[in-house]
C-alpha positions as CSV (number, residue, x, y, z in Angstrom):
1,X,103.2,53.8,105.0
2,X,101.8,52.7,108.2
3,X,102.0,49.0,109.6
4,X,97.8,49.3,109.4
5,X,97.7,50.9,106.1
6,X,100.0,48.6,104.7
7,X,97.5,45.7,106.7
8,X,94.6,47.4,104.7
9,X,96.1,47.7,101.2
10,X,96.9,43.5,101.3
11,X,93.5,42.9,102.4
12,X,91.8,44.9,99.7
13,X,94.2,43.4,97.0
14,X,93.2,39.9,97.9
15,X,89.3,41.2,98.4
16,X,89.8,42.3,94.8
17,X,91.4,39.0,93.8
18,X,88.3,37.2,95.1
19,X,85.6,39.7,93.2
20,X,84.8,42.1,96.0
21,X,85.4,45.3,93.9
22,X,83.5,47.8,96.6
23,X,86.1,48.2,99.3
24,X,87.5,51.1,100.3
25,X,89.8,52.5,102.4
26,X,88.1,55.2,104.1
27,X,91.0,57.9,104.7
28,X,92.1,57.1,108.2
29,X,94.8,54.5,107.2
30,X,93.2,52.1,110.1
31,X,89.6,51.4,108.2
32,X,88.5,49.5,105.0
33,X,84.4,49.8,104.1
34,X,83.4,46.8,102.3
35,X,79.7,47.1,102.1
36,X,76.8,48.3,103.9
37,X,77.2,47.3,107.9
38,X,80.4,45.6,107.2
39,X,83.9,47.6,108.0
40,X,86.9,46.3,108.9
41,X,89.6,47.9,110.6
42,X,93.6,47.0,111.8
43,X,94.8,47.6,115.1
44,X,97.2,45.7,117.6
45,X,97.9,43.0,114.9
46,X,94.4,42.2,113.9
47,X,92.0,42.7,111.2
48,X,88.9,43.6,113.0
49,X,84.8,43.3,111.9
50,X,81.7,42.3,112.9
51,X,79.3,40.1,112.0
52,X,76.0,41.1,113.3
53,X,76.3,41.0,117.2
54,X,79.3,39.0,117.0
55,X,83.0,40.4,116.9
56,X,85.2,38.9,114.8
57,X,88.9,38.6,114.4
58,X,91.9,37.6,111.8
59,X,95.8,37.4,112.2
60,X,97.4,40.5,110.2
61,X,99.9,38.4,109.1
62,X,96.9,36.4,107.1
63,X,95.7,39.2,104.6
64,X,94.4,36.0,102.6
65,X,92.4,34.4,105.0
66,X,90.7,37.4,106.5
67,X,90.1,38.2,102.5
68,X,88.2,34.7,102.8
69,X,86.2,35.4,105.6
70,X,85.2,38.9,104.6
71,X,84.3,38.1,101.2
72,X,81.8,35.2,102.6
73,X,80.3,37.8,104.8
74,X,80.3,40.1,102.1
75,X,78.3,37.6,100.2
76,X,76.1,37.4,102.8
77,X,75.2,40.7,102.8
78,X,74.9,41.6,99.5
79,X,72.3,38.5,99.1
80,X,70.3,40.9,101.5
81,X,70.4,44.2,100.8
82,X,68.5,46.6,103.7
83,X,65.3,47.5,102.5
84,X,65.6,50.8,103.2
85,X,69.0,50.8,101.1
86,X,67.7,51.6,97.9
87,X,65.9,54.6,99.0
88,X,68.7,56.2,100.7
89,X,71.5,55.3,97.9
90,X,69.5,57.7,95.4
91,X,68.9,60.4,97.8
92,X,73.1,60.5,98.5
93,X,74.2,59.6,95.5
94,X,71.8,60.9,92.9
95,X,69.3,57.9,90.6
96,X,72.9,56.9,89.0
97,X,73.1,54.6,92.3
98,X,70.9,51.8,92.0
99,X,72.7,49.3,92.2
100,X,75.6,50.2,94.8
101,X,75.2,50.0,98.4
């Protein structure tokens, strides 16, 4: 396993720890999807996001406090789901999907 994929799997075990359940790691052994606008990769050391116009950072060597900071924006987030989320949700993943972004 890779240095970021390794990275990835500690900070969706302590995501998971602190009740975000809807991470995952997308295929490319660099990228973890958390929830809808909200994607964090690993690269050069770093757990990378970004929140809104703003680009944040963590220490890889911190999967726990990046799982901190993640899960508050995650929280965020999920307090305001897009409008147009709802919509889109049942046309890709069938009416089974309402209440997963």
């Amino acid at each position: 396993m890779s240095e970021s994929g390794a990275a990835l799997e500690k900070l969706h075990a302590e995501l998971a720890a602190l009740g975000v359940h809807d991470a995952y790691e997308i295929g490319d052994d660099v990228t973890l999807s958390v929830w809808i606008g909200l994607v964090v990769s690993f690269r050069e050391g770093f757990y990378r996001w970004r929140e809104g116009a703003v680009k944040c950072r963590h220490l890889g060597t911190d999967p726990g406090g990046c799982a901190i900071r993640v899960a508050r924006r995650y929280a965020e987030l999920k307090a305001d789901v897009p409008p147009w989320w709802e919509d889109l949700a049942k046309v890709l993943r069938g009416e089974r999907a309402e209440e997963y972004p």
